[in-house]
C-alpha positions, 0 to 999 in steps of 0.5 A: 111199813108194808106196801111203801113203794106202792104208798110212793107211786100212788102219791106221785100219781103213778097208779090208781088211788083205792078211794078219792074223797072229792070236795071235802073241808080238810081240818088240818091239825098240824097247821090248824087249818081248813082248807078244801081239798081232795083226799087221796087213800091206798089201802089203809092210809092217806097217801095225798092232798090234791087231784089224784084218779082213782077206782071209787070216787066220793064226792062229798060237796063240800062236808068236813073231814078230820080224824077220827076221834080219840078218848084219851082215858076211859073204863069201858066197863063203866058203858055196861058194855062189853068192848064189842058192843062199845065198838058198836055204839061209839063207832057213830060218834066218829070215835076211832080209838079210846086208851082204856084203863081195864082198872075195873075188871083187873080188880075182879079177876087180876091179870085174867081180866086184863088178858080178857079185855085185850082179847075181846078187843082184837081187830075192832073198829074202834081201836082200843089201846090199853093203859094197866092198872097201877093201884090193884088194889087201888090201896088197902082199905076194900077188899078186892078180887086180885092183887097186882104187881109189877111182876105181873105187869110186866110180860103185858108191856111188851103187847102193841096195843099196851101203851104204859101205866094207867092213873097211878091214884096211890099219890100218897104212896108215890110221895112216901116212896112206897117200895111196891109203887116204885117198881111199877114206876120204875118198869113202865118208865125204863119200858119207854111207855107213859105213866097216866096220873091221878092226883086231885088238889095235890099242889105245890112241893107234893104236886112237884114230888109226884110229877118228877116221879115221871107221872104224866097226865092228869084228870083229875082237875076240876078248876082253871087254876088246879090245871094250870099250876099242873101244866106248868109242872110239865103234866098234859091235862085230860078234860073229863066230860063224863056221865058222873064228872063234868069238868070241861066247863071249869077247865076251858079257861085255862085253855089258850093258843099257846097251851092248847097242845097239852090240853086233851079230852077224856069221858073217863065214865060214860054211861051206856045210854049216854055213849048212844046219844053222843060221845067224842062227837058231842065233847067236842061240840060242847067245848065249841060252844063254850068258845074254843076254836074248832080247830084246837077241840080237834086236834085235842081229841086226835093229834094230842092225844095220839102224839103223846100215847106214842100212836104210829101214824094215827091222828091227822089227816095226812100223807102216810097217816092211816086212813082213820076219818070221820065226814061231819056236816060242820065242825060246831055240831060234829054230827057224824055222817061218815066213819073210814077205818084203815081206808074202809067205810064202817058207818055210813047214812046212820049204820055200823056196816059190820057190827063186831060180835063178842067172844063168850068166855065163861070164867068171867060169869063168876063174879059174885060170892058172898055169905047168907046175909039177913037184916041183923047183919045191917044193923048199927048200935047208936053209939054216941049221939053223933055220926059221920055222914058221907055228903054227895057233891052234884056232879062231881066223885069228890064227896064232903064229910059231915057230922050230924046228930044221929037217928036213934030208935031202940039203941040204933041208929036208922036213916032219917029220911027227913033230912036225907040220911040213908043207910050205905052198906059196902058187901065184900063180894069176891072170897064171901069173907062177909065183910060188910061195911056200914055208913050213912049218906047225904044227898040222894034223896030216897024216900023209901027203898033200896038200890044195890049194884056190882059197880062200886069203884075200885074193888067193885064190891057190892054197894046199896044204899037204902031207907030200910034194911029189909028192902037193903038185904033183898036187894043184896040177895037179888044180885047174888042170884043174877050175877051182879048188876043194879037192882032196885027193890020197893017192899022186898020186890025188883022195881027194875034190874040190869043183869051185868053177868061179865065181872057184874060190870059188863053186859052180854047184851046189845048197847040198845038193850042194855040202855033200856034196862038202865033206862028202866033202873034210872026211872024206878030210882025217880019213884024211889024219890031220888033228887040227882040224876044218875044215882047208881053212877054216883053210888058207885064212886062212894067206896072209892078211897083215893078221892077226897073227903069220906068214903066206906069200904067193906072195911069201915069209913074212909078219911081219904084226906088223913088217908086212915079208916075212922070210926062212924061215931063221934 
């Protein structure tokens, strides 16, 4: 530690502390305590609780003090931001560190990508810690951009801010002791890093097989009873209160005194407009009101998270913990009024003080490359008189598989808007190899039109579901021409877009100017008849093959939970 004699003194009280933080409500995460106090801060760190002098007092009349907050797993580029501008809009939410799975833009670009992220994340206020991807691919039914091994990975785990191996999703290979998922395991275990989980409804003999692999987190779960038989496993369970899933209701029965230091919270998506209007801050007031004691939601948010991702002095408000603090009027709503990194003041009275820039790079603008596609590239022959149809679950990626009576017209199977049939196209869109894998879905309730977009977990292919080809095609097209993003298209014209040149997942533009554009897409899916909130987060876990029950890819339909591809007819 740099400045340890000065830190010492300063404690004694033989010098000046920098700032004294007067009259405060202490959270106290080790004792579970609240206390007042005064809070004394040297350079970058808390250096005493008591009565110090110092050279700038702050008398905060009592307000609330705790750590600042902390996202135990998120994919930034689900924000539609770049990391500088997430910095910017999650700043405000007293949000002082995230661990980032790059998952998304590894699978465009590979190690680059990763290379990218870090980069782009230096010196934020926001801290961003990265986990790296496991499943790049995340397995081999879509097609992606880059290939990852473990050779790749390991020169990046000797960086600081790499903290191990992200969601390891290829459960199926862990169990059948896949020689390439071996070798990742293998390294990040031998490195000393965690291995971060992934295993939806795994249980039992399988649940125990993967755990001894030495997989540690889960967040996945999303009943009481799927988190507990986890936690008894040994795994560290991440609450997911996202955009898309939303599991913390379900979960906070399984949550007690004598459990609760293994409980964390993660948004693991969020939305760019759902990032301005609250992130950590509103979690945590969520989880309050569904009667945890405010105590344990915070030391959930901080002292869990970084006690188990091995963060040097970060999480508590402490002697010798770095000055990392966020000032709330109470700790039932968490509204935020002032953010302290590393001792300096960087969100006070509703501003960011010094909002961080992006660092343009260019490679990064070439994401989208496909064949000349045209409507009889869409088309499906009816086959037999029954299709398998891919049924979205509200609020949740899990989906259902369903068999239904086909809609046939001319020898070809069509949507059936009558019954919310839509056609779903998947795009290979990284080599131009003019892949495309056609399905139907249940469950977004489109009455005319077509939403195409970029973001289309995990090899991020173009996806587009639509009530007619034409309008499927010209939306598909549109994204080609912009770099990749979401666009909504009526009677062959954009209704609304939101451009995301970096990958075609993140945006060059400031978080409020990007928020108006999904605002924008979001309304035009309304006029199209959508039935849920939040269609293109929905749509862009369809091509997901590791999450249960259906799926489509660029190579076909997906049986995740027989883990082959099958055929769309019956």
């Amino acid at each position: 530690m740099r400045n340890l004699k000065e830190y010492i003194a300063v404690a004694r009280g033989q010098k000046n502390a920098d700032l004294l933080l007067k009259n405060c409500q202490l959270v106290n995460v080790f004792s579970g305590e609240v206390y007042s106090g005064n809070i004394a801060i040297y350079k970058d760190r808390v250096v005493g609780i008591g009565d110090y002098k110092a050279n700038k007092v702050i008398d905060l009349n009592g307000k609330y003090v705790t750590p600042s907050f902390i996202d135990a797993h998120a994919h930034l580029e689900s924000s539609y931001l770049n990391p500088a501008e997430f910095s910017n809009a999650a700043l405000p939410h007293g949000t002082g560190a995230i661990i980032a799975d790059p998952h998304e833009i590894a699978n465009v670009f590979g190690v680059p990508g990763i290379k990218y992220m870090l980069e782009q994340s230096e010196g934020l206020p926001v801290e961003m810690n990265f986990m790296l991807p496991s499943c790049v691919p995340c397995s081999n039914f879509g097609t992606s951009g880059a290939k990852i091994d473990a050779a790749d990975l390991k020169p990046l785990l000797k960086k600081s801010r790499v903290l191990g191996l992200a969601e390891m999703m290829n459960y199926p290979g862990v169990l059948r002791r896949n020689e390439v998922v071996m070798e990742k395991i293998d390294l990040v275990r031998d490195s000393g890093k965690c291995i971060d989980g992934r295993c939806p409804g795994l249980t039992g003999k399988d649940l125990s097989a993967y755990v001894a692999a030495g997989i540690d987190t889960e967040h996945e779960a999303t009943t009481a009873a799927e988190a507990q038989e986890k936690l008894k496993d040994g795994m560290k369970i991440l609450v997911r209160e996202g955009s898309a899933a939303k599991n913390m209701e379900a979960l906070i029965p399984a949550i007690n005194a004598a459990n609760s230091r293994n409980f964390m919270f993660c948004s693991d998506d969020i939305d760019v407009d759902d990032l301005i209007a609250g992130y950590m801050d509103k979690i945590l007031a969520k989880a309050v009101a569904l009667g945890v004691n405010p105590v344990i939601a915070i030391q959930m948010a901080t002292l869990n998270v970084a006690e188990h991702y091995k963060l040097a002095d970060v999480g508590a408000v402490a002697p010798g913990y770095y000055a990392d603090l966020v000032v709330l009027d109470d700790i039932t709503d968490f509204e935020v009024k002032t953010v302290i990194k590393r001792g300096e003041i960087v969100f006070d009275k509703g501003k960011v003080i010094k909002p961080a820039k992006a660092k343009p790079k260019a490679f990064v603008k070439d994401s989208v490359k496909i064949k000349p596609i045209s409507v009889k590239d869409l088309k499906v022959k009816a086959k037999s008189n029954y299709i398998k149809v891919i049924e979205v679950v509200p609020a949740q990626i899990t989906t259902k598989s369903r068999t239904v009576l086909v809609h046939e017209e001319s020898g070809y199977a069509l949507p059936d808007i009558g019954t919310d049939i839509l056609k779903l196209a998947v795009v290979e869109r990284h080599r131009a190899t003019g892949r495309i894998g056609i399905g139907f879905v249940k469950g977004f309730g489109l009455k005319k039109g077509a939403v195409a977009q970029t973001i289309a977990h995990d090899s991020h292919n173009i996806i587009c579901v639509g009530t007619n080809d034409e309008d499927m095609v010209s939306a598909i097209r549109r994204l080609e021409k912009i770099g990749g993003g979401i666009v909504v298209v009526l009677g062959g014209l954009v209704m609304a877009e939101l451009p995301l040149v970096i990958g075609g997942l993140m945006s060059e533009e400031p978080a409020a100017t990007v928020a108006a554009q999904l605002e924008k897409v979001e309304a035009a899916t309304k006029e199209l008849g959508a039935e849920i909130d939040r269609l293109c987060e929905t749509l862009s876990f369809l091509a997901l093959p590791v999450i249960p029950e259906l799926r489509l890819t660029d190579k076909g339909l997906v049986d995740v939970v027989e883990f082959k591809l099958v055929k769309l007819f019956e």
